[in-house]
N, C-alpha and C positions, 0 to 999 in steps of 0.2 A: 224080817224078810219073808216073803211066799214066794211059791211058782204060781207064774200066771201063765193061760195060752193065749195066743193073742187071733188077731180074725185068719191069719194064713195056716195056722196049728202047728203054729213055731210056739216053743216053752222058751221061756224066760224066766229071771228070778226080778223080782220089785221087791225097791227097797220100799216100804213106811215111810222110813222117816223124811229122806232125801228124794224120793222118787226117780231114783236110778234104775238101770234097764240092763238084762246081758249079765255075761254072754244066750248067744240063743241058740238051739239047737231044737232038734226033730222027737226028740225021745224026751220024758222026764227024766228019766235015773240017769240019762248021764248029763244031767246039771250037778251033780256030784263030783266035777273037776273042777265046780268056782274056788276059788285060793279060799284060804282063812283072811285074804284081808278083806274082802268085800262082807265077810259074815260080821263083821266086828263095825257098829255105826260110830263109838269112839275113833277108832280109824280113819273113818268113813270124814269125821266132821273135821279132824287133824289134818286129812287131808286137802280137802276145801278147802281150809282156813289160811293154807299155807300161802306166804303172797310168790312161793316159786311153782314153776310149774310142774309137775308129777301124770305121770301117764304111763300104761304099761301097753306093749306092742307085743305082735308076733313078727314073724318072719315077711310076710306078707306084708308090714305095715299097717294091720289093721289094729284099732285101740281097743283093748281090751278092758282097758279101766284111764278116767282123766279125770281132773280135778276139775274146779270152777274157774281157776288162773286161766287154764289150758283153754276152758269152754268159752271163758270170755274175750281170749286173743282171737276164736275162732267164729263169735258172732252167733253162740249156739248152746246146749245145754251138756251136760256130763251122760244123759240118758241116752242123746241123738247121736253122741257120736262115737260110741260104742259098735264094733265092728265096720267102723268107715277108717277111711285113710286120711291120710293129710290133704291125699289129691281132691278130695268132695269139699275142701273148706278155705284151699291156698290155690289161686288163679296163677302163682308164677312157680314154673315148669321146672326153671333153676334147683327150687327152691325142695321141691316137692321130691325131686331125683336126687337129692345131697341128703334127705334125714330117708329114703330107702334103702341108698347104699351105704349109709352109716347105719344105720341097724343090721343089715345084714353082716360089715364089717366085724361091727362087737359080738354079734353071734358067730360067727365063724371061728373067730379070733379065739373067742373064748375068755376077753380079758376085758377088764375095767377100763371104758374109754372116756376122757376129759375132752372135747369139743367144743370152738365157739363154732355157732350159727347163726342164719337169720331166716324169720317168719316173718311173714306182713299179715298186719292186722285184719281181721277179714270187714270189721266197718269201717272206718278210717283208710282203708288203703297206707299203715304206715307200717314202714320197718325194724321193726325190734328187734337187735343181738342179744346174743345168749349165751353162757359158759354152763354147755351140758354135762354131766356125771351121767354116765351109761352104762349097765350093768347088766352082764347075761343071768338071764336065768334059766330053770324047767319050774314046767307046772305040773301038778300032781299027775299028767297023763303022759309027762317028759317031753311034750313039745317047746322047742324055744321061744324064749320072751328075751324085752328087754327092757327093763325098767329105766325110765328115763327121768332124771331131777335136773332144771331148765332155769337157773338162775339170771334173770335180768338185768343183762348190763351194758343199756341202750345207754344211758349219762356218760358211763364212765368211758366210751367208746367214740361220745360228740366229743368229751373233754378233751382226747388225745387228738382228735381229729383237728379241735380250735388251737392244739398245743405247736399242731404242725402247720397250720396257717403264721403261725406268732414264728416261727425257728426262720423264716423269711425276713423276716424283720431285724431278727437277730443274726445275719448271716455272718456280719462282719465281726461279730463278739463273740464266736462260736469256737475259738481258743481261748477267750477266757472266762468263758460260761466253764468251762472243765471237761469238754467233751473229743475224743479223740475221733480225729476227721482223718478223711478220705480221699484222694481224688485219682481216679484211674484213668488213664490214657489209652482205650482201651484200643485204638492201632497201633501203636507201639505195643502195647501189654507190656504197661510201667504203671506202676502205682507208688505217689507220694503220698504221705501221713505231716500231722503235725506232732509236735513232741507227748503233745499228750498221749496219743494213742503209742506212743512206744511207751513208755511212763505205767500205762493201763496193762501191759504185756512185760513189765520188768524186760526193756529192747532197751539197747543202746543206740545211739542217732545213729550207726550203720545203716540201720535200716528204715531211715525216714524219705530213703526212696528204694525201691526195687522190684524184679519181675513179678508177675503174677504169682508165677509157679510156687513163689516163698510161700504164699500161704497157705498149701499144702501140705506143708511142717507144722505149721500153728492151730489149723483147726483139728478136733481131735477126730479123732479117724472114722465113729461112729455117726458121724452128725455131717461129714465133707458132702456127702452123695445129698442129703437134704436141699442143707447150704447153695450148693450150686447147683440145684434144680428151681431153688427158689430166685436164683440170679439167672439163670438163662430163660427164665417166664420172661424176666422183666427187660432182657435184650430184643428178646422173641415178639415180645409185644406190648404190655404192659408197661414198661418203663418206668415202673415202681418196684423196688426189690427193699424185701423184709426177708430177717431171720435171725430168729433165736436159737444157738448153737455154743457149745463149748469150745472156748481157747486154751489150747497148752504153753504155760510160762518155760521159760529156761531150767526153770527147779523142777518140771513134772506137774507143777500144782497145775487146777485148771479153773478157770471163771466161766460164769454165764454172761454173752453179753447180748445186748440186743442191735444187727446189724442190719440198717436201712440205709435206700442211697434211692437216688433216683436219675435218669440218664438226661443230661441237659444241653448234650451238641448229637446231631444227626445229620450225615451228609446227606444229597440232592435226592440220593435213593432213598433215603429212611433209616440207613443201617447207621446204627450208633455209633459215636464216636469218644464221647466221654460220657462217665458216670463220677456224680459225689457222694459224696455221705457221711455218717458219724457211724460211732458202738457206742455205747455206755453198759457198763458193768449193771447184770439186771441178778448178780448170785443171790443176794438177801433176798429177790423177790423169789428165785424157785425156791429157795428154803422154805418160804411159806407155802409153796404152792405144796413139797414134801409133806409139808407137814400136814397140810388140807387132806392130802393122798392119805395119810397116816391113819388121820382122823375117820375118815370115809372106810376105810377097810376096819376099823373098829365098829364101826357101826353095823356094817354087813354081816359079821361072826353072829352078832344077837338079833335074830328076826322077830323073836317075840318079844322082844323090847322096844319094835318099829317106831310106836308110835313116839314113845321118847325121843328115840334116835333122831327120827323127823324132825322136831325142836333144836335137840344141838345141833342137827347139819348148819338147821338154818340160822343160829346164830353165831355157828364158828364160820360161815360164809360172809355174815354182816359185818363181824371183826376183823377178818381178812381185809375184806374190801378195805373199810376203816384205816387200818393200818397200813394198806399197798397207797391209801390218799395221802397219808400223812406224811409216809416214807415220799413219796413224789416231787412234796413241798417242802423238803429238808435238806442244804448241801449236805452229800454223805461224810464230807472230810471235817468239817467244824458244828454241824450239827444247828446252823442259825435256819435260816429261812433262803430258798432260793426265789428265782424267778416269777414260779406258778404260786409261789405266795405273795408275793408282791401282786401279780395278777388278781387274785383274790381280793386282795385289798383295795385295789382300785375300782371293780367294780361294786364293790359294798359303798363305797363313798356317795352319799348325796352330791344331787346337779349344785355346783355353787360353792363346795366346798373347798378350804385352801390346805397346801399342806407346805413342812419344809423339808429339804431335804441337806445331806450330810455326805459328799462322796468322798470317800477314804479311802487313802493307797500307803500301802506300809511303804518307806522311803530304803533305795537299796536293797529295794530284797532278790535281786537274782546276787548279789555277792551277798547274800546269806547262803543260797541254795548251793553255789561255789565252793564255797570256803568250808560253808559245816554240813551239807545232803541235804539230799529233798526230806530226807526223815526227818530231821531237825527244822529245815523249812516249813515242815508239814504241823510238826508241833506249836512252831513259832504261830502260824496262824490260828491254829483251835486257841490259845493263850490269845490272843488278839481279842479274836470272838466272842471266849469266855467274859473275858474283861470289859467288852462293849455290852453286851447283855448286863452286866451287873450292873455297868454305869446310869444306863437308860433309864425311863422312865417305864412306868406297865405299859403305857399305851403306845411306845415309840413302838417300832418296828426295825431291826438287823437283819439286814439281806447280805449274805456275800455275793457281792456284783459278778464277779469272775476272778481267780489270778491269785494276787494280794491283794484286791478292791475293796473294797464292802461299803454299802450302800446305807445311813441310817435314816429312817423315815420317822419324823416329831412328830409327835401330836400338836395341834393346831398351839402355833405362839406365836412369839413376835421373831422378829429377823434377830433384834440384837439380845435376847433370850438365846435362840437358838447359837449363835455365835461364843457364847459363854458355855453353853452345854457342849459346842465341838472344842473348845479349848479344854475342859476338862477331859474329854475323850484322848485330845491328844497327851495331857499330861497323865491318863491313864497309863496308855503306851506305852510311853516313855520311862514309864517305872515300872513296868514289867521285867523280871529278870529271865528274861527268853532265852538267853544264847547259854550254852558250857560254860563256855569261858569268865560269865559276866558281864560282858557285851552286850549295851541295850542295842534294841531299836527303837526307832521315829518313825512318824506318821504325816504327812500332810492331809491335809482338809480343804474341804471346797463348800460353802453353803449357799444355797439358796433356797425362795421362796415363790410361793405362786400360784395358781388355782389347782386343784388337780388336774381336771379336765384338758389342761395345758400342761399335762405331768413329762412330758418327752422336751418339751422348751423347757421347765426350770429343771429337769435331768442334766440337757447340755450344758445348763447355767452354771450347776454345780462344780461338772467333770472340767469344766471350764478354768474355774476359782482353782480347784486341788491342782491344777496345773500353773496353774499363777504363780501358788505358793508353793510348788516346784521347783520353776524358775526362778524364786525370792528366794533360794539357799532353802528350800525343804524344813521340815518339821514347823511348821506354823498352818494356824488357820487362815483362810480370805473370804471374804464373802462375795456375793455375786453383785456388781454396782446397781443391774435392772435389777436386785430382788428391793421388795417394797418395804419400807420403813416398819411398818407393822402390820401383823398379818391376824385376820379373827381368828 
């Protein structure tokens, strides 16, 4: 690195290697406040390399140091845009006023801020989100910085988004998907639940209807003012209400859940009149997120081991991610495969391809859940699960449908193949020793076949047949009469 001056008799430092710029200033000798990290071109090239984004700010919002991630979202180089704002490089206003007042936020604050945002691409004109790590600092002259690491997670944010187009579809199976719903009245200010959501809150069905107000005991007391700031946006105008918030059980324990709804009756004037929605239990995911925090304030304590650090951030973020996809596509109760893995599956299939399917309903299981609890109920099914997974084939596929369901998807065979493999499944079952007392359970089965492509016609075909063989006195297989004698 040298100091150069340039034609205004502003001094700067140039990098050799990278041809970086800045900061600049009036005087040489006080170019003597650039950090240690710009002296160091290992650093320098750590930095670039990294596929997140990395930039340091002041107060101002002016960049003080950016990588080539950050240079290439903005259509411009790492040298240009040193001592520029975001406003010289991002045309939307929105955009430009939310990362000013969020760096000023973490500087004031004085604390480690986690943020998602969005930038739009300055060629493309496209929107990229972000899960930012923000960190105050001082620089050797004690004015505030804020170091910002800008992780991309545009995919993972379509996927939720296509997740909540598909929960439309599944409106009516949204008690036995496993999700604890909602529905508020919100002129009366009455709210009904399904059993799940009292179930998720260790509630007795007392409360599968009641005032508003009850929930003011349930959320825990540091998170209520959030919570219903984030619900009266969405009365106010919006008409989408999200939030992530802690619930207090009956024993003190307390869950993270994640609560969306959206309002879908509005009288003449516009004012709301009903809201729905679900929660799902999202604790395992802040565990990780703890642990992300854990890891990041590890990192911080050794600044001269930055450029390491740099590397683990960014593959303890890859394995996050990783594992938040995986957790996604897993019931949390028996550990098979949900929904968004059956999704998965479907669209990985070639145009033309056939499949079979297997719907399975354990027979009498609410006078399981009666007789012996849902604890017992709850084991009775991971034993189901476990035993269908062994049964299988590698390439079959186990979905718990919702409930006591479960969905098994064959690898390409014949109809009366298939029909021999659910008959083994059932006599799986049936010789599991599930209950205390020695008491089996039974299974009915429904199979059919058919193209994928047509995968919601031979769905119904199946749930069709297990109900056939319902009606035929329970525990037996049927098959579907349209499924086709043999399938490639």
């Amino acid at each position: 690195m040298c100091v150069q001056c340039s034609d205004s008799a502003e001094y700067f430092i140039h990098c050799n290697g990278c041809g970086a710029r800045g900061p600049r200033c009036l005087s040489k000798e006080n170019l003597s406040i650039l950090p240690r990290l710009l002296e160091e071109s290992l650093l320098r090239t750590v930095i670039d390399e990294s596929p997140d984004i990395v930039c340091l700010k002041n107060w101002r919002g002016e960049f003080l140091l950016c990588n080539q991630s950050l240079a290439r979202l903005y259509n411009s180089t790492p040298e240009q845009m040193v001592g520029k704002t975001d406003a010289d490089f991002n045309d939307d206003q929105s955009q430009v006023l939310f990362f000013q007042k969020s760096t000023q936020e973490v500087i004031s604050g004085g604390q480690v801020q986690v943020v998602e945002e969005a930038s739009t691409n300055k060629a493309t004109g496209e929107v990229r989100y972000f899960q930012s790590i923000k960190k105050p600092l001082k620089g050797p002259d004690g004015s505030d910085r804020v170091l910002v690491i800008a992780h991309d997670i545009t995919e993972l944010k379509l996927a939720y988004q296509i997740i909540e187009e598909k929960e439309k579809r599944y409106s009516y199976a949204m008690d036995a998907a496993g999700e604890g719903i909602w529905d508020w009245d919100i002129e009366h200010n009455v709210v009904r639940h399904n059993m799940k959501w009292c179930q998720l809150l260790q509630l007795d069905d007392t409360l599968l209807t009641h005032d508003m107000a009850v929930l003011g005991k349930l959320i825990h007391a540091d998170d209520i003012a959030s919570m219903m700031s984030a619900l009266n946006t969405a009365l106010e105008g919006t008409g989408y209400y999200s939030s992530e918030h802690r619930m207090v059980r009956p024993d003190d324990s307390e869950i993270w859940v994640h609560d969306r709804g959206r309002v879908v009756e509005q009288n003449a004037e516009g004012k709301p009149l009903r809201m729905v929605g679900s929660i799902n239990d999202i604790t395992s995911r802040k565990v990780f997120e703890r642990r992300l925090a854990e890891t990041n304030r590890r990192i911080e304590r050794s600044k001269e081991q930055l450029e390491g650090q740099v590397v683990e951030r960014t593959a303890a973020l890859a394995r996050l991610n990783q594992e938040l996809e995986e957790l996604a596509k897993r019931d949390m109760l028996t550990g098979v495969g949900n929904r968004l893995r059956l999704d998965d599956w479907l669209v990985a299939q070639p145009e033309g391809n056939a499949c079979v399917l297997v719907m399975l309903d354990v027979d009498h299981f609410k006078q399981v859940n009666d007789r012996y609890g849902h604890k017992v109920g709850d084991e009775v099914l991971q034993n189901i699960a476990q035993s269908l997974v062994l049964s299988v084939r590698r390439d079959d596929l186990v979905i718990r449908w919702g409930g006591e369901e479960f969905l098994i998807v064959l690898s390409p065979t014949d109809i009366n193949q298939a029909v021999l493999i659910a008959e083994n499944l059932r006599l799986t079952v049936s010789g599991l020793n599930a209950l205390p007392d020695g008491s089996k359970v039974t299974a009915s089965l429904g199979v059919a076949g058919g193209l994928c492509r047509e995968f919601d016609r031979v769905l119904v075909e199946a749930d069709s047949a297990m109900y056939v063989a319902k009606q035929a006195g329970r525990n037996r297989v049927i098959a579907a009469p349209q499924a086709p004698k043999a399938i490639p």
